[in-house]
C-alpha positions as CSV (number, residue, x, y, z in Angstrom):
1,X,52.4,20.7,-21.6
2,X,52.7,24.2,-22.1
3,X,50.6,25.1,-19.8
4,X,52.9,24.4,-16.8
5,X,55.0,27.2,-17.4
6,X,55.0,30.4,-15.7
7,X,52.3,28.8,-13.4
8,X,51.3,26.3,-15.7
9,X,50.7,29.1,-18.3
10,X,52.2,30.9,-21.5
11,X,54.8,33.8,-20.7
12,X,53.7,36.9,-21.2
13,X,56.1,37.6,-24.2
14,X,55.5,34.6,-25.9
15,X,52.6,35.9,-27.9
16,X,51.3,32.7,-27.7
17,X,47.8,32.4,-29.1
18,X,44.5,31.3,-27.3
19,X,40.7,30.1,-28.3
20,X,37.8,31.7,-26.4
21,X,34.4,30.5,-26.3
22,X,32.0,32.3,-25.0
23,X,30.0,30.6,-22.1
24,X,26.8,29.6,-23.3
25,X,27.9,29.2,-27.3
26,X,27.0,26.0,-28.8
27,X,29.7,24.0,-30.1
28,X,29.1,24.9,-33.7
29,X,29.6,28.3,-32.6
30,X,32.5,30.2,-34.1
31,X,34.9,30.9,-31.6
32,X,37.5,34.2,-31.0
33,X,40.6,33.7,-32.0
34,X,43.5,35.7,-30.0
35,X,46.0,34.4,-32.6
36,X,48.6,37.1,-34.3
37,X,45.9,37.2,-37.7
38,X,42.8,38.8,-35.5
39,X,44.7,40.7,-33.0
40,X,45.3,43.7,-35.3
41,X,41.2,44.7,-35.1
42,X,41.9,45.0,-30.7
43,X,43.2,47.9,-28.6
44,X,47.0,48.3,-28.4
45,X,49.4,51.2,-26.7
46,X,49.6,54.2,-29.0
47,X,46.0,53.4,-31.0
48,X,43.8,56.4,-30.5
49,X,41.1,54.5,-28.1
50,X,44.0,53.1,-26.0
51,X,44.3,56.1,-24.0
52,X,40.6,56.9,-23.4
53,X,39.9,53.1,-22.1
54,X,42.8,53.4,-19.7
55,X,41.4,56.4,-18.3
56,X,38.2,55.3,-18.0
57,X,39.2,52.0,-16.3
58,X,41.4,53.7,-14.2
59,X,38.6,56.1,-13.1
60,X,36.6,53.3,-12.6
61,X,39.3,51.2,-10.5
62,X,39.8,54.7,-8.3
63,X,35.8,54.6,-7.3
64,X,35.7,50.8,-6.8
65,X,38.6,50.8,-4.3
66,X,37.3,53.9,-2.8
67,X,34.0,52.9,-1.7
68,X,35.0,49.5,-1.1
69,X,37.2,50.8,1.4
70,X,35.8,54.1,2.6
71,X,35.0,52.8,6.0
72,X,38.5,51.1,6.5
73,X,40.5,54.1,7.2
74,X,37.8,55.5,9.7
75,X,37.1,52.5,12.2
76,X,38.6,54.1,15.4
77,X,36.4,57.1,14.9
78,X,33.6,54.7,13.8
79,X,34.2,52.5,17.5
80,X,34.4,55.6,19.3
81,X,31.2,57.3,16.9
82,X,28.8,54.3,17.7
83,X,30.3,52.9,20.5
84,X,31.3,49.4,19.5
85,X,34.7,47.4,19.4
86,X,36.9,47.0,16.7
87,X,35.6,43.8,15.3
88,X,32.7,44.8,15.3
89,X,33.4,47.8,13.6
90,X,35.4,45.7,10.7
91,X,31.8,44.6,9.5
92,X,31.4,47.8,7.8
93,X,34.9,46.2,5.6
94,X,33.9,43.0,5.2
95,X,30.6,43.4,4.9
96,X,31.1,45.5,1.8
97,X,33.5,43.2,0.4
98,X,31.8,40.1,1.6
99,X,28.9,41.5,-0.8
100,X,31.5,41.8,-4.0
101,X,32.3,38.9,-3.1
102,X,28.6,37.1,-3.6
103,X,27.3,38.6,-6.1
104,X,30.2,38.9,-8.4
105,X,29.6,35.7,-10.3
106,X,25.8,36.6,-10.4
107,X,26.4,39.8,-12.6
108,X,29.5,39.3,-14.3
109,X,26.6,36.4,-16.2
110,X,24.1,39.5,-16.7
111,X,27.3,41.2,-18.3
112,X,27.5,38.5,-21.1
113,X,23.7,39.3,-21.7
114,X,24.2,43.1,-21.9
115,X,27.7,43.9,-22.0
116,X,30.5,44.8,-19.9
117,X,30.5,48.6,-20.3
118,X,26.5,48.5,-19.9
119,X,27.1,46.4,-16.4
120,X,30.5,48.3,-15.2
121,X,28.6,52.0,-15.9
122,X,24.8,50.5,-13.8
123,X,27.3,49.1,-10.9
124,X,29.3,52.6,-10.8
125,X,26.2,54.8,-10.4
126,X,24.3,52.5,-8.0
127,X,27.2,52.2,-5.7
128,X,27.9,56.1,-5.9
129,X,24.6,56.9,-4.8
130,X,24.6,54.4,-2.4
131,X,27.7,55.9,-1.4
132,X,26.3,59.5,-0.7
133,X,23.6,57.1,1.6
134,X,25.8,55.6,4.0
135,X,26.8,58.9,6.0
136,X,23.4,59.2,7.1
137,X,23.3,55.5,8.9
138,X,21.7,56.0,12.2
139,X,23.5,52.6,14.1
140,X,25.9,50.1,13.0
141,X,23.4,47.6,11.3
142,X,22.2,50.2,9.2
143,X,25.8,51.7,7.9
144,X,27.0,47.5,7.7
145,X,23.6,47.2,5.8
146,X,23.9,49.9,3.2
147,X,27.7,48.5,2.8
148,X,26.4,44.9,1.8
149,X,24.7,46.7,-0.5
150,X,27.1,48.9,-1.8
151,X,29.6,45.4,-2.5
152,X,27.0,44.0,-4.6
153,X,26.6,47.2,-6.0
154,X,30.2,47.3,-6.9
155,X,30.4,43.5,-8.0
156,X,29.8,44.7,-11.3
157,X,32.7,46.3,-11.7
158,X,36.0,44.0,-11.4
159,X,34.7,41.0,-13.4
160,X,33.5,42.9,-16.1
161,X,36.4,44.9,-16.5
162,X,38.9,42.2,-16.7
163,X,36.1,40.5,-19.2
164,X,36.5,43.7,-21.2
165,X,40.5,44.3,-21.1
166,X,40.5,40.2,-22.3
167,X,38.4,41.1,-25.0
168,X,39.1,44.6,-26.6
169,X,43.1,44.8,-25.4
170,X,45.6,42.5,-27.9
171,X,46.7,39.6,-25.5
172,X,50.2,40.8,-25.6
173,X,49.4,43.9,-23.8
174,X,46.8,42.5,-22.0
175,X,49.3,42.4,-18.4
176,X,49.7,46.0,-19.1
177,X,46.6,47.1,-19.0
178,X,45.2,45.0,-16.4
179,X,48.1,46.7,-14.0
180,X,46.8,50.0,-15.1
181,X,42.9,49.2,-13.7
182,X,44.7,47.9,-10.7
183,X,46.6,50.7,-10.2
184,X,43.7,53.0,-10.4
185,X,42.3,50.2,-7.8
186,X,45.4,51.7,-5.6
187,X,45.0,55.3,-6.6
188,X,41.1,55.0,-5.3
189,X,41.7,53.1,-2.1
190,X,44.7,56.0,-1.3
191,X,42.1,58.9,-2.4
192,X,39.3,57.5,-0.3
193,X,41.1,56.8,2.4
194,X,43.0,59.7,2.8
195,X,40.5,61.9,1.8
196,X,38.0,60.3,4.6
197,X,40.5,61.3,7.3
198,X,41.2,64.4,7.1
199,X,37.8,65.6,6.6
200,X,36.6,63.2,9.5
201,X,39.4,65.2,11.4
202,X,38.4,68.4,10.3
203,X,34.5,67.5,10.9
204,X,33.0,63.6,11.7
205,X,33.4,60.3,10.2
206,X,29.7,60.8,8.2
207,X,31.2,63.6,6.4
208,X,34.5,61.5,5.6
209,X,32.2,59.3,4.3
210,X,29.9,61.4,2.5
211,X,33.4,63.1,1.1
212,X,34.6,59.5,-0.8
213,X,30.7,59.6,-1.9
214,X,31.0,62.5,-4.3
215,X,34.8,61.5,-5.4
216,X,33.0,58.4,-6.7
217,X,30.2,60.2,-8.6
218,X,32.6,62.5,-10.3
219,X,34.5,58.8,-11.4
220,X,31.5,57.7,-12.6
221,X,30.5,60.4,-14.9
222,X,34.3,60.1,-16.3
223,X,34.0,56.7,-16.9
224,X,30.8,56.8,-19.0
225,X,31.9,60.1,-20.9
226,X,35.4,57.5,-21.8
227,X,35.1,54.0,-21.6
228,X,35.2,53.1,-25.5
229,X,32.3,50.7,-27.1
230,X,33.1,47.2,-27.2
231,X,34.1,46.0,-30.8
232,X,34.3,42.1,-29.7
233,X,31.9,41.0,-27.4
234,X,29.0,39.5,-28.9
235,X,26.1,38.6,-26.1
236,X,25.8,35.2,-24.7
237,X,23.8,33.2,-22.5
238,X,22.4,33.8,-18.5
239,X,20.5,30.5,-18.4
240,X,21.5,29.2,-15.1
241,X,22.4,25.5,-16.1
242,X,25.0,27.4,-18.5
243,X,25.9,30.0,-15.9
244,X,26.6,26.3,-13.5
245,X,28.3,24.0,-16.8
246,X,30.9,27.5,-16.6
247,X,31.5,27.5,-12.9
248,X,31.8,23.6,-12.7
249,X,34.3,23.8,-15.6
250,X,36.3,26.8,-13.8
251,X,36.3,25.1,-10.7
252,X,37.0,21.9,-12.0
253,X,40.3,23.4,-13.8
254,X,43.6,23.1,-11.1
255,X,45.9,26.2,-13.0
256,X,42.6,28.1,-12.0
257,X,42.1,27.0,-8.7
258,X,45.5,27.9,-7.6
259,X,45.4,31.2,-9.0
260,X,41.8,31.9,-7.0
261,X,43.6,30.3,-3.7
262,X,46.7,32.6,-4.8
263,X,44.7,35.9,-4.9
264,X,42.4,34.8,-1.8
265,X,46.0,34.4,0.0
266,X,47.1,37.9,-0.7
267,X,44.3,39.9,-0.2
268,X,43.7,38.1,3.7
269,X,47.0,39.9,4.2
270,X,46.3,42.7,3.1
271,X,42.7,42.8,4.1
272,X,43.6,42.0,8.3
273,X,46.6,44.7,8.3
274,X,45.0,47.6,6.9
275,X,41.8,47.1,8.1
276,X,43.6,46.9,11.9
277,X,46.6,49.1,11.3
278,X,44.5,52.3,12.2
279,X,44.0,51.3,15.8
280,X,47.5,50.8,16.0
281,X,48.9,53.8,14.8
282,X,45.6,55.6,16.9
283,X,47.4,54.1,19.9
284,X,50.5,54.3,21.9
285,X,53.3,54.5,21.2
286,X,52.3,56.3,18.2
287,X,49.4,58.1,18.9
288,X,48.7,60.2,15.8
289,X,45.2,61.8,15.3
290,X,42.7,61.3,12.6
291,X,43.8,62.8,9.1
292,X,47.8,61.4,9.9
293,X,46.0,58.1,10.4
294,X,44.3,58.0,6.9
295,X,47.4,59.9,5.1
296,X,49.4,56.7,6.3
297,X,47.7,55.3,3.0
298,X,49.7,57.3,0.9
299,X,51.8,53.9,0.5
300,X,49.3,53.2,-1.6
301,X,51.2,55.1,-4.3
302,X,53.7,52.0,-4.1
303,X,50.7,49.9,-5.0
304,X,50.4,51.7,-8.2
305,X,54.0,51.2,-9.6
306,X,54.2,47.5,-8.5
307,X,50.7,46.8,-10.1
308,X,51.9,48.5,-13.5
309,X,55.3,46.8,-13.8
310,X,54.1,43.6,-12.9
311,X,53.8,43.1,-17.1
312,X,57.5,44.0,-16.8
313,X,58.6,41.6,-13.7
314,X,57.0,38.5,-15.9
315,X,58.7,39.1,-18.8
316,X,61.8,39.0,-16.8
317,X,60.9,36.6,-14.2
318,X,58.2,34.6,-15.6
319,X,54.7,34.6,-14.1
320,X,55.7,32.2,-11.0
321,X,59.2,34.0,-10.5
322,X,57.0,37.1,-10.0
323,X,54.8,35.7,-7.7
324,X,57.7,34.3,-5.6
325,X,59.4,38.3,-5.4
326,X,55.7,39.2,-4.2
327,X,55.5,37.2,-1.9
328,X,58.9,37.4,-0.3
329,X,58.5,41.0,-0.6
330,X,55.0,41.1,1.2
331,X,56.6,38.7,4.0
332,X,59.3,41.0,4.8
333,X,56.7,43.9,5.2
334,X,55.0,42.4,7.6
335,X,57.6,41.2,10.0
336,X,59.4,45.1,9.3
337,X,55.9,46.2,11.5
338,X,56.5,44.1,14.3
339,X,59.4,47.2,15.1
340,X,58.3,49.7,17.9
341,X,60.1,52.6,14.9
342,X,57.3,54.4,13.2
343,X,59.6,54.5,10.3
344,X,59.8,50.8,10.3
345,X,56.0,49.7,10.5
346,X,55.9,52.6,7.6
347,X,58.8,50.8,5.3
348,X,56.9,47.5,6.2
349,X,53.8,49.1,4.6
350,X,55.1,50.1,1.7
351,X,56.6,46.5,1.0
352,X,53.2,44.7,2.1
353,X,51.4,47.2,-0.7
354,X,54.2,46.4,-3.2
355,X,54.3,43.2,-3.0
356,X,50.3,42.6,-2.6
357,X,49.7,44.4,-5.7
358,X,52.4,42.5,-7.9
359,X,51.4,39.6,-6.7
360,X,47.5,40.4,-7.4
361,X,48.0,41.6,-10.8
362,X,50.2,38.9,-12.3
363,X,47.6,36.1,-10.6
364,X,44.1,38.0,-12.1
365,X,46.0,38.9,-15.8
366,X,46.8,34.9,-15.7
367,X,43.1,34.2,-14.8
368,X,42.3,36.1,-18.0
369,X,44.9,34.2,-19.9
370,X,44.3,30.8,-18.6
371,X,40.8,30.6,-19.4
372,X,39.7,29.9,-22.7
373,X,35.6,29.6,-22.1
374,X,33.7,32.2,-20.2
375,X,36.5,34.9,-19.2
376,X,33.9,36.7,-17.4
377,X,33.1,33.9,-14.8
378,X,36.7,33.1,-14.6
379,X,37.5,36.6,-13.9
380,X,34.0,36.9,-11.5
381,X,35.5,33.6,-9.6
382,X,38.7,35.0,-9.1
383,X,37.1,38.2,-7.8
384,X,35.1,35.9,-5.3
385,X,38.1,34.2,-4.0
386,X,40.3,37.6,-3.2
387,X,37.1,39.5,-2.1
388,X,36.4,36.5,0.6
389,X,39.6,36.8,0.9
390,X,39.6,40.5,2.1
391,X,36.4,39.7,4.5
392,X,38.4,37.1,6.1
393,X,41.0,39.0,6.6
394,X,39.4,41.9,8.0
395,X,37.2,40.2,10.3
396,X,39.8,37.8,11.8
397,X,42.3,40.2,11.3
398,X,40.4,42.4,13.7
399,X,40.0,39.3,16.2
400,X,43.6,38.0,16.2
401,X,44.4,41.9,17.3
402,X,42.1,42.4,19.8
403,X,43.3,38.5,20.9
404,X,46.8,39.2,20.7
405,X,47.5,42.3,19.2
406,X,49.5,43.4,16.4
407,X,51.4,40.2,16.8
408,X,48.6,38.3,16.2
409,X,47.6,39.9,12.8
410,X,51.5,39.0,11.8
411,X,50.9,35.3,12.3
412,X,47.7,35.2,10.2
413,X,49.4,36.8,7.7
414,X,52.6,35.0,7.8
415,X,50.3,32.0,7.6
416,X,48.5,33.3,4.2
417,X,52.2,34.0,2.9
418,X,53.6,30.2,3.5
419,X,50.1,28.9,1.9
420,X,50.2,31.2,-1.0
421,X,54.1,30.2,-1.7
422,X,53.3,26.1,-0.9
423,X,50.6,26.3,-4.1
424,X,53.1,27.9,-6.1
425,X,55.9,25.4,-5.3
426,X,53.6,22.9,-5.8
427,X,52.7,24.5,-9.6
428,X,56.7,25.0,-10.1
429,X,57.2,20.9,-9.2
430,X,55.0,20.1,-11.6
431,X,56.0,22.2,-14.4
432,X,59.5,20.6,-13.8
433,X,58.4,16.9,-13.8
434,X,55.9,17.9,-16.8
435,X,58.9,19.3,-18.7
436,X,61.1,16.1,-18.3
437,X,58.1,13.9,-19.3
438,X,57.8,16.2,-22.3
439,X,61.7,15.7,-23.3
440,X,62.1,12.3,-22.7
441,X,58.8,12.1,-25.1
């Protein structure tokens, strides 16, 4: 019964201990035990490698977001660059995370063949050369193109990492440092965005491009020169049949599936308004040029504190009490833009990117909690979900504005918001008849 707490799950604070086997192990196979005796041998605040691996991550989480994102910022000059509309211009968004979001399962298996920091350090350099590719797209097939392939590129990232913190980082901690990658995730998709549109200001969207390019070649080199060795992962199998048994047995799991529907939820939010909110604020009655445009990301900073307290908000709250403020917070946000008041849509902003990143680090630390075979595929499903999430929210984002304008992006993600909190009220109902069935036992 315990696990319909908190989401049907542990709190964070309980210390509670956990089995993992890996996917792929026989049965005979000794599994790793999370329990108080072995967590003394994994990463904790203040031990010397702590530091290193968060900095590493972090650099890592800054490159992912940046590239994933780069073009997001720069769609008006891209519509007006190529001469196409602004759905058609999302493509280059959600063609990059559409391509996460497919091959994420795919490689986070290979990364139980060769290891997480082998996979996370290939993805990083392939995507950052990819990224110093794109700038010279001639059309708009090419440059969506070379972003497909830049997602899968980057697919090897996010899986693997959360694989990696489950692993090496003692399971108490584990909601710490999980907010600390994501807030590098904000950091990078601020950097990149902002750093696209100024220099697209001060020259053309291909050098705003090629700008984010170089920021995440200088990540990657920090993250290799960091990113500790792995003292617990031990390889396991790629065979597809296993690779399927996992999935099936993920998929199969309801706690899991909520949390995947959870994350999907949030990131269509936040995927439709700020892959549209740059034509807005490009238009009347706002009107601001280029660089103001991409420096409007600077909210993004927000996004780093929520994602990095989140550890604190559940062990106050409890992990569906913390979903509940994030989404309440991230439904306020959007109906604060509705206003006509620059300084309105901006305060909306800033509680979208709060409460998106809460929300998105409590549900993907209790993906790595709640699974207790294959962490990697339970992580790489998760990272599916809110990836396809992000594609369809950017591509029907961009059709509900040109449809019906900035209204029409606040229905679909008023809609997302009042699915996301129906599956938690669902979870919470069921914890509550659970618990009486449990005392009355």
């Amino acid at each position: 019964m315990q696990r319909a707490y908190g989401l049907c799950m542990p709190p964070a604070d309980t210390g509670a201990s956990a089995v993992i086997v890996r996917a792929g192990a026989s049965p005979s196979s000794s599994p790793v035990s999370l329990s108080s005796s072995s967590d003394d041998s994994r990463i904790a605040p203040g031990d010397p490698g702590y530091r290193r691996m968060s900095f590493a991550l972090f650099a890592a989480g800054v490159a992912t977001f940046a590239l994933l994102y780069s073009t997001q910022a720069l769609l008006p000059a891209i519509s007006d660059g190529l001469g196409v509309t602004a759905d058609q211009a999302s493509w280059t968004v959600s063609g990059a995370t559409g391509g996460l979001a497919l091959a994420v399962v795919p490689l986070s298996a290979l990364s139980e063949r060769f290891g997480r920091r082998a996979m996370m350090t290939a993805a990083l350099c392939v995507a950052a050369l990819l990224g110093l590719l794109v700038p010279f797209a001639p059309d708009l097939g090419w440059l969506t193109g070379l972003r497909v392939a830049q997602g899968v590129a980057l697919a090897g990232v996010p899986a693997s990492a959360m694989a990696y913190l489950a692993e090496e980082v003692r399971p108490k901690a584990l909601v710490g440092a999980v907010g600390l990658f994501v807030a590098g995730n904000a950091i990078g998709g601020m950097t990149g965005r902002i750093l696209a549109g100024w220099v697209a200001q001060a020259w053309d969207w291909r050098a705003g491009l090629a700008s984010v390019g170089v920021l995440a070649v200088v990540c990657a080199v920090v993250f290799r020169l960091l990113i500790p060795k792995a003292r617990h992962f031990s390889p396991g199998s790629v065979a597809p049949r296993d690779l399927a048994r996992t999935v099936g047995r993920h998929l199969s799991d309801p706690l899991l599936v909520r949390l995947y529907l959870i994350g999907a939820l949030f990131m269509t939010v936040f995927g439709a308004v700020y892959t549209v909110i740059g034509y807005r604020l490009a238009a009347a009655p706002f009107s601001l040029p280029q660089g103001l445009v991409g420096s409007v990301f600077l909210v993004y900073l927000v996004g780093t504190l929520s994602s990095a307290a989140a550890g604190r908000l559940v062990g106050r709250l409890g992990r569906r009490g913390a979903l509940y403020l994030a989404m309440s917070t991230t439904t306020l946000g959007l109906l604060l833009t509705l206003a006509s008041s620059l300084t309105a849509v901006l305060l909306g902003l800033v509680l979208i990117t709060a409460g998106f990143f809460a929300g998105h680090a409590v549900a993907s630390s209790s993906v790595s909690r709640a699974a207790t075979t294959g962490r990697a595929q339970a992580s790489a499903l998760y990272q599916t979900a809110y990836y396809l999430g992000s594609s369809v929210g950017g591509t029907v984002g961009a059709l509900a504005f040109r449809a019906g304008g900035w209204d029409g992006v606040i229905v679909l993600g008023l809609v997302a918001m009042v699915g996301a909190a129906s599956i938690t009220l669902y979870a919470t109902r069921k914890a509550l008849v659970e618990r009486r069935v449990s005392v009355r036992a």
